[in-house]
TORGU-470198 format. One record per residue: residue number from 0; residue in three letters; chain; x, y, z of N, C-alpha, C, CB in turn. Coordinates in steps of 0.05 Angstrom, whole numbers, plus 5000, padded with zeros to 4 digits. Glycine has a CB too. Example, Ala and Ser with C-alpha at 12.3 -4.5 7.8 and 13.67 -1.06 7.14 Angstrom:
BEGIN
r n: 0	res: ala	chain: A	nxx: 5264	nyy: 4886	nzz: 5156	caxx: 5246	cayy: 4910	cazz: 5156	cxx: 5264	cyy: 4934	czz: 5156	cbxx: 5226	cbyy: 4911	cbzz: 5181
r n: 1	res: ser	chain: A	nxx: 5257	nyy: 4955	nzz: 5142	caxx: 5273	cayy: 4979	cazz: 5143	cxx: 5258	cyy: 5001	czz: 5157	cbxx: 5282	cbyy: 4988	cbzz: 5114
***
This chain:
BEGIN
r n: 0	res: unk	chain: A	nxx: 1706	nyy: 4137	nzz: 0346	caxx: 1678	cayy: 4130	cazz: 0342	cxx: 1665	cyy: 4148	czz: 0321	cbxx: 1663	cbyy: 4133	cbzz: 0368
r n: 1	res: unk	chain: A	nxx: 1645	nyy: 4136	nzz: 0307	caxx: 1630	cayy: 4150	cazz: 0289	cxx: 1613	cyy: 4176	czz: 0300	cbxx: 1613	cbyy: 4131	cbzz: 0276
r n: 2	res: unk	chain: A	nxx: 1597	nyy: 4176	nzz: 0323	caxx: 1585	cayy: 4184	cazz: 0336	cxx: 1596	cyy: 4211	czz: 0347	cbxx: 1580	cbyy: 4166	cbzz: 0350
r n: 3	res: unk	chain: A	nxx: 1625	nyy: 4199	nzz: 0351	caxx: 1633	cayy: 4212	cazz: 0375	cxx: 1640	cyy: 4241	czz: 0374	cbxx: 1654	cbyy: 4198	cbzz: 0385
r n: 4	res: unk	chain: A	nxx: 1638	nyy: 4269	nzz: 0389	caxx: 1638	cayy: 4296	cazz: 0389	cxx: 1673	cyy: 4291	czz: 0393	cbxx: 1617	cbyy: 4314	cbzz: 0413
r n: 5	res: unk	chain: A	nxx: 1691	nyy: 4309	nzz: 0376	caxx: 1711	cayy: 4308	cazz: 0383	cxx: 1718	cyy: 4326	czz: 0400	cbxx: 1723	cbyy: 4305	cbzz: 0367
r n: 6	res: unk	chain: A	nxx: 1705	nyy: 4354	nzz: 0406	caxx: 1713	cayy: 4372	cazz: 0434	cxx: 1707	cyy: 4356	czz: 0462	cbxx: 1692	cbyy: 4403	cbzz: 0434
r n: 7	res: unk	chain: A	nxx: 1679	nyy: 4339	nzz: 0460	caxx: 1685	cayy: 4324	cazz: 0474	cxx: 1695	cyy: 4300	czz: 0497	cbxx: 1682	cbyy: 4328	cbzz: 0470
r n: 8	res: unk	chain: A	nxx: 1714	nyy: 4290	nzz: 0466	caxx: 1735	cayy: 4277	cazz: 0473	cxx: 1749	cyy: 4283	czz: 0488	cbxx: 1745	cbyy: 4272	cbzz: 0462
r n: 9	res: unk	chain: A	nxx: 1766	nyy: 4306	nzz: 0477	caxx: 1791	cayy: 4321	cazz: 0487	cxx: 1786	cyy: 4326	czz: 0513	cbxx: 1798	cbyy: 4346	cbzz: 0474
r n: 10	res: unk	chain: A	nxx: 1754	nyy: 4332	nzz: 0513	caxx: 1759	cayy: 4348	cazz: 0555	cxx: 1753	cyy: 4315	czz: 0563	cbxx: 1723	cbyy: 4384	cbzz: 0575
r n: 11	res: unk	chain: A	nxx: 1750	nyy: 4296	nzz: 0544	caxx: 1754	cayy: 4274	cazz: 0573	cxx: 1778	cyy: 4278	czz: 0576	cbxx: 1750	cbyy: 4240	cbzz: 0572
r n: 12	res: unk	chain: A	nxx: 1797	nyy: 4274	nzz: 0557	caxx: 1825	cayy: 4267	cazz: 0566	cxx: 1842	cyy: 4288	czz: 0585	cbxx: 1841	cbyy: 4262	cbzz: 0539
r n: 13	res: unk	chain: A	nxx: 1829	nyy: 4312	nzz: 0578	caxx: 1831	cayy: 4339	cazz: 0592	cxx: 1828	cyy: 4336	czz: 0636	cbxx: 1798	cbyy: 4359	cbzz: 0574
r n: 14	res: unk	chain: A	nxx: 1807	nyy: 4329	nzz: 0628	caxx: 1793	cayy: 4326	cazz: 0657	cxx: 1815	cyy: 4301	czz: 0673	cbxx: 1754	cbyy: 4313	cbzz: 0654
r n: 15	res: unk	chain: A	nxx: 1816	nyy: 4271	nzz: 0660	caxx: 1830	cayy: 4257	cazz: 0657	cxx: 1859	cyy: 4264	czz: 0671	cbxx: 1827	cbyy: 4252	cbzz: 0634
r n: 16	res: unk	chain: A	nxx: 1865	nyy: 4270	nzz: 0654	caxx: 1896	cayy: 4287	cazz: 0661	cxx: 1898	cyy: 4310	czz: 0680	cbxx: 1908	cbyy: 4300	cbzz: 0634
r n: 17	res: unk	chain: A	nxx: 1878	nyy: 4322	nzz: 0692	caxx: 1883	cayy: 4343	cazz: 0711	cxx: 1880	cyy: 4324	czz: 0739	cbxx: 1860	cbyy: 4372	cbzz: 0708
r n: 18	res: unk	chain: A	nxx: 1861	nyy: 4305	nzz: 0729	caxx: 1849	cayy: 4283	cazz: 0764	cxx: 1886	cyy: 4276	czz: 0762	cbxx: 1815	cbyy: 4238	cbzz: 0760
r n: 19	res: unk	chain: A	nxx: 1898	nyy: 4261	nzz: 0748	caxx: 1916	cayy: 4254	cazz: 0751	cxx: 1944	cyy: 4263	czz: 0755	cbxx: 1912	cbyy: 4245	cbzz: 0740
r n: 20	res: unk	chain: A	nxx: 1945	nyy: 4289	nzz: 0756	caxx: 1959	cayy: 4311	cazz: 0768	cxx: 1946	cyy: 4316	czz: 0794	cbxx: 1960	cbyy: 4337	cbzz: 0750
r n: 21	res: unk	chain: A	nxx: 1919	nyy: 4324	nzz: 0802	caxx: 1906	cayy: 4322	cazz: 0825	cxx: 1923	cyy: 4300	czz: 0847	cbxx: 1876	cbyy: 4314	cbzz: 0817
r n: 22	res: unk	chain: A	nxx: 1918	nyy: 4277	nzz: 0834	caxx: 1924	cayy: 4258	cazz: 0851	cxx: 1954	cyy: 4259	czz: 0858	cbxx: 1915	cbyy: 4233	cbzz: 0839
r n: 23	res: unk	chain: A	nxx: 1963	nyy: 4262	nzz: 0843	caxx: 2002	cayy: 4254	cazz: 0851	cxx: 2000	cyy: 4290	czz: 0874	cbxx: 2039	cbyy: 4257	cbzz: 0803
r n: 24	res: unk	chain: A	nxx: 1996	nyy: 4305	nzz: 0859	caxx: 1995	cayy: 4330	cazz: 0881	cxx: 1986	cyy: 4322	czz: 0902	cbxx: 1977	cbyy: 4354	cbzz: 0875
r n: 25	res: unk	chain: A	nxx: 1970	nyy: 4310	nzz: 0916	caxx: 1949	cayy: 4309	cazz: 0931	cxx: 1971	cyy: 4283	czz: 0955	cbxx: 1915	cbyy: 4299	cbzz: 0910
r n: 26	res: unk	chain: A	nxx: 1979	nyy: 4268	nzz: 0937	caxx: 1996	cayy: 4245	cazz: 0952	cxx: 2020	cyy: 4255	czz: 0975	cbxx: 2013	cbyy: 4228	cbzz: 0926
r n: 27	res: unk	chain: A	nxx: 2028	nyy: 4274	nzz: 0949	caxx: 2062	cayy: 4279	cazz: 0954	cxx: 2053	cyy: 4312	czz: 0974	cbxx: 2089	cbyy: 4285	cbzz: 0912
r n: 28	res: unk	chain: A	nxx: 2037	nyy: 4317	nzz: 0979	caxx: 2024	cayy: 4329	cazz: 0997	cxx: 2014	cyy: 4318	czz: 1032	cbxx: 2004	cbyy: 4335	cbzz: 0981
r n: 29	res: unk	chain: A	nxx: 2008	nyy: 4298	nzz: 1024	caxx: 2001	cayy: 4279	cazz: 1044	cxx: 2031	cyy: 4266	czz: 1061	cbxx: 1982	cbyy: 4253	cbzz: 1025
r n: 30	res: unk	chain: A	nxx: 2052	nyy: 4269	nzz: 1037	caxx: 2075	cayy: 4249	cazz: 1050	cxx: 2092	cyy: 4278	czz: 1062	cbxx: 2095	cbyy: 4224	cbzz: 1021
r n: 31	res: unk	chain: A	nxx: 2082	nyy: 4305	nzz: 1058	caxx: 2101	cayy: 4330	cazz: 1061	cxx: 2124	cyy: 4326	czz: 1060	cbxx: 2100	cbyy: 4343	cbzz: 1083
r n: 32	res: unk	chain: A	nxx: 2127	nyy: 4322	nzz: 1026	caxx: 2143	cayy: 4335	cazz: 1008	cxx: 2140	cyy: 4345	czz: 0991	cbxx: 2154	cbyy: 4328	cbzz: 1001
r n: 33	res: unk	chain: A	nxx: 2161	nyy: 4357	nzz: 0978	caxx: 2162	cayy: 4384	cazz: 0958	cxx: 2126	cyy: 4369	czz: 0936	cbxx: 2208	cbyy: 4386	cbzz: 0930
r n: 34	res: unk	chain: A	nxx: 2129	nyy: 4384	nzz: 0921	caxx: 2097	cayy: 4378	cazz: 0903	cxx: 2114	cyy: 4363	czz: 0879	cbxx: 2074	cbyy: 4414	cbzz: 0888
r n: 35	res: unk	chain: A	nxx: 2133	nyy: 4372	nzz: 0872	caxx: 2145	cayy: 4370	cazz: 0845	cxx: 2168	cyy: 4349	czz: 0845	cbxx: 2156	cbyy: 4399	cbzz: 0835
r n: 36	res: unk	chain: A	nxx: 2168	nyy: 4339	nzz: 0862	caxx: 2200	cayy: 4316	cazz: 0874	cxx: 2206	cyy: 4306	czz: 0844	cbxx: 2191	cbyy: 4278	cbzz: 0903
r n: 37	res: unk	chain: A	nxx: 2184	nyy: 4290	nzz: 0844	caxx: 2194	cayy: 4271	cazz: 0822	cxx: 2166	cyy: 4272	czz: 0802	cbxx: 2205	cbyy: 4236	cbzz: 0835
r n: 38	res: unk	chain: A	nxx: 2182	nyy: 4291	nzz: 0785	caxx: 2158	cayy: 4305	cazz: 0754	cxx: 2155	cyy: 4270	czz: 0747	cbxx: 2180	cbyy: 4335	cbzz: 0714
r n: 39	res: unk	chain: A	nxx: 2162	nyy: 4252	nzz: 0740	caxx: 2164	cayy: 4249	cazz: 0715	cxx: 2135	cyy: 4225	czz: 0730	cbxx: 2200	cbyy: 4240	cbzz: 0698
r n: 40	res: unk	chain: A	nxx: 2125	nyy: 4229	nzz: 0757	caxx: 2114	cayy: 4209	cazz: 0765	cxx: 2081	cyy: 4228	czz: 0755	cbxx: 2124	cbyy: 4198	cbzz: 0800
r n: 41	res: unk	chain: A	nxx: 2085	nyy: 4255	nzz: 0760	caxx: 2062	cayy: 4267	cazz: 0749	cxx: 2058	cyy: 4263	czz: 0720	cbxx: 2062	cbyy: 4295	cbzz: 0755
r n: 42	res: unk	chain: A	nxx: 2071	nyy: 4262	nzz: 0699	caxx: 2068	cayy: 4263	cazz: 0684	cxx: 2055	cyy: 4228	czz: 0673	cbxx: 2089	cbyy: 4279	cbzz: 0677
r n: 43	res: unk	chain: A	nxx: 2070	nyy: 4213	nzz: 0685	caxx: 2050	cayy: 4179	cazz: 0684	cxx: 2023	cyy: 4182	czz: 0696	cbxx: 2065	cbyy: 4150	cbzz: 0704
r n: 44	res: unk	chain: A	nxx: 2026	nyy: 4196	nzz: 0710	caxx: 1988	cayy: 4202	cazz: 0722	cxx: 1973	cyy: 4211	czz: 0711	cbxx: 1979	cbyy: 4218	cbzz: 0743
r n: 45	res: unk	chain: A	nxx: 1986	nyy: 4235	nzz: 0695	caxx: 1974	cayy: 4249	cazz: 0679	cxx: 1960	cyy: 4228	czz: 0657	cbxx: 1992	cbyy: 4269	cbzz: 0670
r n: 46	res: unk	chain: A	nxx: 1981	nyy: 4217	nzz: 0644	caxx: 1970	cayy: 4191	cazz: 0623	cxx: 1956	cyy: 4176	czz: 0632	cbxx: 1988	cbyy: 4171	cbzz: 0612
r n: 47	res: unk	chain: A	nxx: 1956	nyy: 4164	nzz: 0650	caxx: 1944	cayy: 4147	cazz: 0661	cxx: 1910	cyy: 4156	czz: 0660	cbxx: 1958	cbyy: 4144	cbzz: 0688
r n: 48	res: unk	chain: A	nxx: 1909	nyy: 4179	nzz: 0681	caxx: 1882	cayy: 4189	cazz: 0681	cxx: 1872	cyy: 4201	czz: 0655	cbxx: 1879	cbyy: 4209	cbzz: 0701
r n: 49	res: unk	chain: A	nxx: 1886	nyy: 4204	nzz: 0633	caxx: 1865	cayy: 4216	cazz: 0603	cxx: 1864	cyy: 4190	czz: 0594	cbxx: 1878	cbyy: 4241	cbzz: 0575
r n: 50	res: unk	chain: A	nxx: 1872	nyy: 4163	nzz: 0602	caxx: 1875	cayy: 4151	cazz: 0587	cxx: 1849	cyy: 4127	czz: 0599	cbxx: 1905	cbyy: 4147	cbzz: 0582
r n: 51	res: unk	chain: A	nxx: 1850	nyy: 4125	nzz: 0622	caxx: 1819	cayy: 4119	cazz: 0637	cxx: 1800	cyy: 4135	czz: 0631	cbxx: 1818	cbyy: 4120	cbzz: 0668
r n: 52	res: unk	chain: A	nxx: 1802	nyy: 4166	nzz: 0628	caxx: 1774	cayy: 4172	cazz: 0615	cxx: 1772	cyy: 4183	czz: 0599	cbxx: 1757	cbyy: 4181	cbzz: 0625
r n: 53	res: unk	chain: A	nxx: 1787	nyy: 4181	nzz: 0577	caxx: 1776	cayy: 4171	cazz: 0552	cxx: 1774	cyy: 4154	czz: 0541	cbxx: 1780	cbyy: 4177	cbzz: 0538
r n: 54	res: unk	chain: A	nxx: 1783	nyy: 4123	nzz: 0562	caxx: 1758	cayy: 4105	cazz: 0550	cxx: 1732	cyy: 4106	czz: 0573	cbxx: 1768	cbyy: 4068	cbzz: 0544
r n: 55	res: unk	chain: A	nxx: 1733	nyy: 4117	nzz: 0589	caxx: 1698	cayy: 4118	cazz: 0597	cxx: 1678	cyy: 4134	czz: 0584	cbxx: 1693	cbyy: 4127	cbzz: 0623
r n: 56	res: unk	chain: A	nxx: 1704	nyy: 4157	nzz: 0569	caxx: 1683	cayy: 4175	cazz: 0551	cxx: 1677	cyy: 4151	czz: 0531	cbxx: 1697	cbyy: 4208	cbzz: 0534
r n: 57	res: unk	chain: A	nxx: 1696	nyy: 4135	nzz: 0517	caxx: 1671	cayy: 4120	cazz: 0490	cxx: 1666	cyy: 4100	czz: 0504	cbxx: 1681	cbyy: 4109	cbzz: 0456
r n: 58	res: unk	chain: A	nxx: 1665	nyy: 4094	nzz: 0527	caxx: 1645	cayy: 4065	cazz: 0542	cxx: 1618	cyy: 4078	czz: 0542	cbxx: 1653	cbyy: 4053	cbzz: 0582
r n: 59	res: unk	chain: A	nxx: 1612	nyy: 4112	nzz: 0551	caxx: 1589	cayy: 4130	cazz: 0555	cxx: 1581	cyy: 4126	czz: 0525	cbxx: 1595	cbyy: 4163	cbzz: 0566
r n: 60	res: unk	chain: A	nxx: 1594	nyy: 4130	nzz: 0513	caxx: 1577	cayy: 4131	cazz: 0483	cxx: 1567	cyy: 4121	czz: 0469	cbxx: 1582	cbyy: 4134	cbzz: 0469
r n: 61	res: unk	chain: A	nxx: 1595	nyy: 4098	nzz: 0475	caxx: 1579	cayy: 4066	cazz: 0461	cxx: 1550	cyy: 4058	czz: 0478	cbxx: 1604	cbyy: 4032	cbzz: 0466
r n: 62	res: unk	chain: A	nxx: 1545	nyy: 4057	nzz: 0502	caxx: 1529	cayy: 4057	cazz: 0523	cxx: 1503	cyy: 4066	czz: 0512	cbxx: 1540	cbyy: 4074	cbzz: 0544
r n: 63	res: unk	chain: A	nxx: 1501	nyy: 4083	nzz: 0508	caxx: 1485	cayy: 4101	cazz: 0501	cxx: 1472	cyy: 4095	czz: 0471	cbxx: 1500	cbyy: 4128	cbzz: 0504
r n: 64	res: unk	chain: A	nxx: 1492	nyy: 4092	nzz: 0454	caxx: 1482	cayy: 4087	cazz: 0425	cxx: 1471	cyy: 4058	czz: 0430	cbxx: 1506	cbyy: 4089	cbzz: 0400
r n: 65	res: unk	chain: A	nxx: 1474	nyy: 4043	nzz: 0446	caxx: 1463	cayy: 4008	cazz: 0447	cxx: 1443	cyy: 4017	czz: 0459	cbxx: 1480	cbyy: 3980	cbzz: 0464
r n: 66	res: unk	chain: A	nxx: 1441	nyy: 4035	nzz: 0483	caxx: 1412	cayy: 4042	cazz: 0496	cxx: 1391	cyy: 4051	czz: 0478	cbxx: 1414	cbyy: 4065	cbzz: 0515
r n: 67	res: unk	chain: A	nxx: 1396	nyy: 4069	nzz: 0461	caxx: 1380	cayy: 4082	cazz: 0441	cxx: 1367	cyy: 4060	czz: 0416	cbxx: 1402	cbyy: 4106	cbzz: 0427
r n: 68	res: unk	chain: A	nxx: 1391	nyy: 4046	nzz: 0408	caxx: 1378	cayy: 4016	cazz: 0397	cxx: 1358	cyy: 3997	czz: 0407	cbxx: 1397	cbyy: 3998	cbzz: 0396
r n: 69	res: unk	chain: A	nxx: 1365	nyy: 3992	nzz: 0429	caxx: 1346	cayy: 3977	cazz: 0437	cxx: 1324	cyy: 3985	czz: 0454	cbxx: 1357	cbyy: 3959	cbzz: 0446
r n: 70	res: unk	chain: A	nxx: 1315	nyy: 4013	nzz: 0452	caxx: 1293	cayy: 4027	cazz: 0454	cxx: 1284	cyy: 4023	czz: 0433	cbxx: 1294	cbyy: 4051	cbzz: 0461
r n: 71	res: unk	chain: A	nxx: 1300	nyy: 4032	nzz: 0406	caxx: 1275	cayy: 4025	cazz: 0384	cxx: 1271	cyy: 4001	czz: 0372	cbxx: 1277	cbyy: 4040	cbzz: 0360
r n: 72	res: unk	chain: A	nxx: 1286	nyy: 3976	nzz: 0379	caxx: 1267	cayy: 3955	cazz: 0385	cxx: 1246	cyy: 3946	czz: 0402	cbxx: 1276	cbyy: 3941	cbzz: 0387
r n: 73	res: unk	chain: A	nxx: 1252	nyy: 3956	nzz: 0427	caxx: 1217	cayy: 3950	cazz: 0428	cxx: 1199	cyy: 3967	czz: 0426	cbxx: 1207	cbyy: 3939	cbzz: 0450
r n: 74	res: unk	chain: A	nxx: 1202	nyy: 3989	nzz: 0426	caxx: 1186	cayy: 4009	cazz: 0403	cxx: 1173	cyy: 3991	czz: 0383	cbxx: 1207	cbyy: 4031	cbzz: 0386
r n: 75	res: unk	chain: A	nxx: 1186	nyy: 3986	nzz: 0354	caxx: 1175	cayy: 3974	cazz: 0346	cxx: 1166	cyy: 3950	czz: 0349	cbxx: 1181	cbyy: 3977	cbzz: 0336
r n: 76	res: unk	chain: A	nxx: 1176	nyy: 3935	nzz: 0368	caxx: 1159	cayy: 3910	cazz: 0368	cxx: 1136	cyy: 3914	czz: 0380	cbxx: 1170	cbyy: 3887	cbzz: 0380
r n: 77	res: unk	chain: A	nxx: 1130	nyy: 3932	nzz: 0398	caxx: 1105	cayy: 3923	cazz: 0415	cxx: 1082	cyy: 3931	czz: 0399	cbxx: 1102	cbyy: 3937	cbzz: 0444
r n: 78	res: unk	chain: A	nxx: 1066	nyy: 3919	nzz: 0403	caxx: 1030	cayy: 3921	cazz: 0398	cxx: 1023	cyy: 3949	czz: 0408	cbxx: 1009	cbyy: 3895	cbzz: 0418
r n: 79	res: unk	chain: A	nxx: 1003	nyy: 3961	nzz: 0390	caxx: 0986	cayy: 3976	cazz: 0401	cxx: 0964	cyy: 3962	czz: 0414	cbxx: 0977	cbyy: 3994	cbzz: 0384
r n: 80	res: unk	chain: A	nxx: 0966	nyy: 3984	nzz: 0431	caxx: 0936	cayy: 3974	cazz: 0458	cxx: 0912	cyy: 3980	czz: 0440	cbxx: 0931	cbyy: 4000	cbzz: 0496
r n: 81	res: unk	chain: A	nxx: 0892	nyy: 3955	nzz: 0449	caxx: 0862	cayy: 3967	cazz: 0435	cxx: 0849	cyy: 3975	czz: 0456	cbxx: 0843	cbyy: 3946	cbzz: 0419
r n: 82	res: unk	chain: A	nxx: 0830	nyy: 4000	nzz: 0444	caxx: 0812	cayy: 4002	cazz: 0471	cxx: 0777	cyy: 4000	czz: 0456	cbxx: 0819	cbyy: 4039	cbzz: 0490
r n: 83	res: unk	chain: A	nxx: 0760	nyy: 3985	nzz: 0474	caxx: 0740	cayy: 3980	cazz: 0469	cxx: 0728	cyy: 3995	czz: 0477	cbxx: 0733	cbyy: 3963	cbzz: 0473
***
């Protein structure tokens, strides 16, 4: 994105990728077994989750830049109030 902060990016994909280590930890915890059985399933989570939010980070942005647009349309469209 034009807009877009690129440190910001990164900790989506950052954050992204720790939920998704979170989660496989959190499973294979639940099923009591080892944490680490099978890496290669953390490591698809991992992708998985930077890869869901960093696109919610540019859904937030794009979001935002259409919000900001169409504030200043009707900004400018509306009438000033008269007062008598």
């Amino acid at each position: 994105f034009v807009g877009a902060d690129l440190p910001a990016m990164v900790s989506y994909s950052v954050i992204g990728a720790t939920y998704g280590l979170a989660v496989q930890l959190y499973a294979n915890s639940l099923r009591r077994i080892p944490a680490l059985r099978r890496p290669w399933e953390h490591v698809i989570l991992m992708g998985v989750g930077a890869y869901t939010m960093d696109y919610i980070g540019k859904y937030t942005i794009k979001a935002q830049e259409q919000y900001d647009i169409n504030q200043q349309k009707i900004r400018t469209s509306m009438k000033p109030l008269r007062h008598n």
